[in-house]
N, C-alpha and C positions, 0 to 999 in steps of 0.2 A: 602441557596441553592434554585437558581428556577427550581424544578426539575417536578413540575405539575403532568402529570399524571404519570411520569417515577416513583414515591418514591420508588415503589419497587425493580424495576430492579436497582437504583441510591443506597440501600444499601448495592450495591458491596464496600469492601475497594480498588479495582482497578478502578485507574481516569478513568471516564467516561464521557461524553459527548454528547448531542444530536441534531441534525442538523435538517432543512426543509428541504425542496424538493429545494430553493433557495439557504442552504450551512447556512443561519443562525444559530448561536446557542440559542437555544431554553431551553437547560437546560446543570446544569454544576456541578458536587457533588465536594464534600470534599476533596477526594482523589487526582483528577483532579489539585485543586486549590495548592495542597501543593504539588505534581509530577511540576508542569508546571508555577506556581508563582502567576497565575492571581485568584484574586478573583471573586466569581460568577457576583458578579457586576458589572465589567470588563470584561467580556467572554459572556455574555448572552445576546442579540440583536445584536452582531457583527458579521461580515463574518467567518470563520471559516478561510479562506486560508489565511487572511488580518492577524488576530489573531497568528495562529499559523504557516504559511510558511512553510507547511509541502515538505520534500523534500527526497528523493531516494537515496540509498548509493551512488550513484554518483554525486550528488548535483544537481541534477536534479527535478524544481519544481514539485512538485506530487498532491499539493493542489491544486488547482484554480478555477476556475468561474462554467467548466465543468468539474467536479470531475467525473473520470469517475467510481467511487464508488458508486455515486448520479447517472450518468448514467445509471449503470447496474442495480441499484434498480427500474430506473422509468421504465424498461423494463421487470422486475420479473422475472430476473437473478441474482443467488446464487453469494453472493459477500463474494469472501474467503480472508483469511488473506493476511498479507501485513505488510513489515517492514519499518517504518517512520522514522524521525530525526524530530521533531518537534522544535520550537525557544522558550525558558521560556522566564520567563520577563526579567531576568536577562541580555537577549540575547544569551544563549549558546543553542548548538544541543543538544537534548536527544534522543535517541533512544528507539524508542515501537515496540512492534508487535500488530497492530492493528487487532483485530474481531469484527466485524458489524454486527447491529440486524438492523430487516428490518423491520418498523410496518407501515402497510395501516390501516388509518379511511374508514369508511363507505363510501366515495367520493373517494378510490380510492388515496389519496398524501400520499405520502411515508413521514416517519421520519426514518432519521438512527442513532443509538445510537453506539459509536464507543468506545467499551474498549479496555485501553490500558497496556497493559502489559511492565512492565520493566523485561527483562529478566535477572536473576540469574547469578551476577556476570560480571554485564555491564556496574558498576558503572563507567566507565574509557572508555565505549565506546567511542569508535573515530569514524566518518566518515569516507568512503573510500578515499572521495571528501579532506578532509582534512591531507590524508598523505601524505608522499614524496610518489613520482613515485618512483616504480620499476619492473624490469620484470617481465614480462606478464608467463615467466615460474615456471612454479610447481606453479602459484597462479590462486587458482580457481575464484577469482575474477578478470581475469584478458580479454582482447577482445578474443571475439569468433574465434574461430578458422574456416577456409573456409568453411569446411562441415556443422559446426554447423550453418554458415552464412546462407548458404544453405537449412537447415531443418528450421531455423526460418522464411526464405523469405516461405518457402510452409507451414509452420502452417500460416502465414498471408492471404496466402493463401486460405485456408481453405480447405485443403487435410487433409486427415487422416493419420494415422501412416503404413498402409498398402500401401496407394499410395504414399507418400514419398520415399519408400521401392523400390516399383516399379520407381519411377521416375529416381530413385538415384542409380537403379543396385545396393542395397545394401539390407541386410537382414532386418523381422520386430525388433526383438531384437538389433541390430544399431542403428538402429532409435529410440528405447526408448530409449537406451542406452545415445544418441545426443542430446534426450531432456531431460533428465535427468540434464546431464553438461548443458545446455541453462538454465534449469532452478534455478542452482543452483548459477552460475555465474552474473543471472540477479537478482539475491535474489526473486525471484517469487516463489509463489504457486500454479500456477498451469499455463496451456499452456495461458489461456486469459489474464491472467497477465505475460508472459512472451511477448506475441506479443506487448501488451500494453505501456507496457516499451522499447522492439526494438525498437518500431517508435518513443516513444520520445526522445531517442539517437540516433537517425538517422541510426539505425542498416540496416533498411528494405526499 
């Protein structure tokens, strides 16, 4: 394993993984290697989105060039979790919930070290992208409803939950209420990551 100065953080038994500021993988543990197929030798100077294809319950590419994961770090903005579908070597999706650590050297360039969690009981997870269509009712994963269309165009925004309220002739608890379902529907953590993912479904 080239895990350099990561050893210690890298004696997680959750596959782990560590990026440059350019998305290259810089270091790649054990865990990793036997979660996802690829050996360290295979995984370690490669692109990270090239490698892995990471992509959003809706098969929506999530990895790429500008990661905006890598973004928000080069900004020294708190970058919250996140649910991936990753490609093993095999070629099938696996599904993680990605948590990222953010390390600056002394110059200021970011490394992110990204563990990934298999969650309990996922072993059969399916993509959304991969099942049959079905109605959009009683399925929380299913397209935003007007209103909610509506509360996600003003978080892009960038109104708050009070001016929402007000814009919308609707009360403040509505309005969490709306971003609540927005967020639960987009599989997001939190409002930056729900605008985030809007515009790459052309939601907003």
């Amino acid at each position: 394993m080239a895990s350099g100065d990561y050893s210690i953080i890298f004696d997680t038994g959750e596959p782990a993984y560590a990026v440059d500021r350019n998305g290259t993988i810089v270091a790649w543990n054990t865990a990793a290697s036997n979660a996802l197929g690829y050996s360290s030798s295979n995984a370690v100077g490669r692109k990270c989105w090239k490698l892995l294809q990471g992509q959003d319950a809706f098969g929506n590419q999530y990895c790429c060039e500008h990661c905006p994961l890598r973004e928000m770090a080069s900004h020294h903005k708190s970058v919250n979790r996140c649910r991936m579908y990753f490609r093993t070597a095999d070629g099938k999706l696996k599904a993680f919930t990605i948590s990222t650590l953010v390390l600056f050297d002394r110059h200021d360039r970011e490394t992110l070290i990204h563990m990934c969690r298999k969650e309990p009981g996922a072993a059969e997870d399916t993509p959304a992208f991969a099942l049959p269509r079905k109605s959009s009712r009683g399925n929380s994963s299913g397209v935003l409803t007007p209103r909610e269309s509506q509360v996600l165009k003003h978080l892009c925004d960038g109104y708050t939950t009070s001016e929402i309220a007000t814009l919308l002739s609707i009360s403040v608890p509505t309005v969490r209420n709306h971003v609540e379902h927005i967020l639960h529907k987009l599989h997001a953590h939190s409002r930056l990551e729900a605008v985030a993912v809007g515009r790459r479904l052309g939601l907003v």
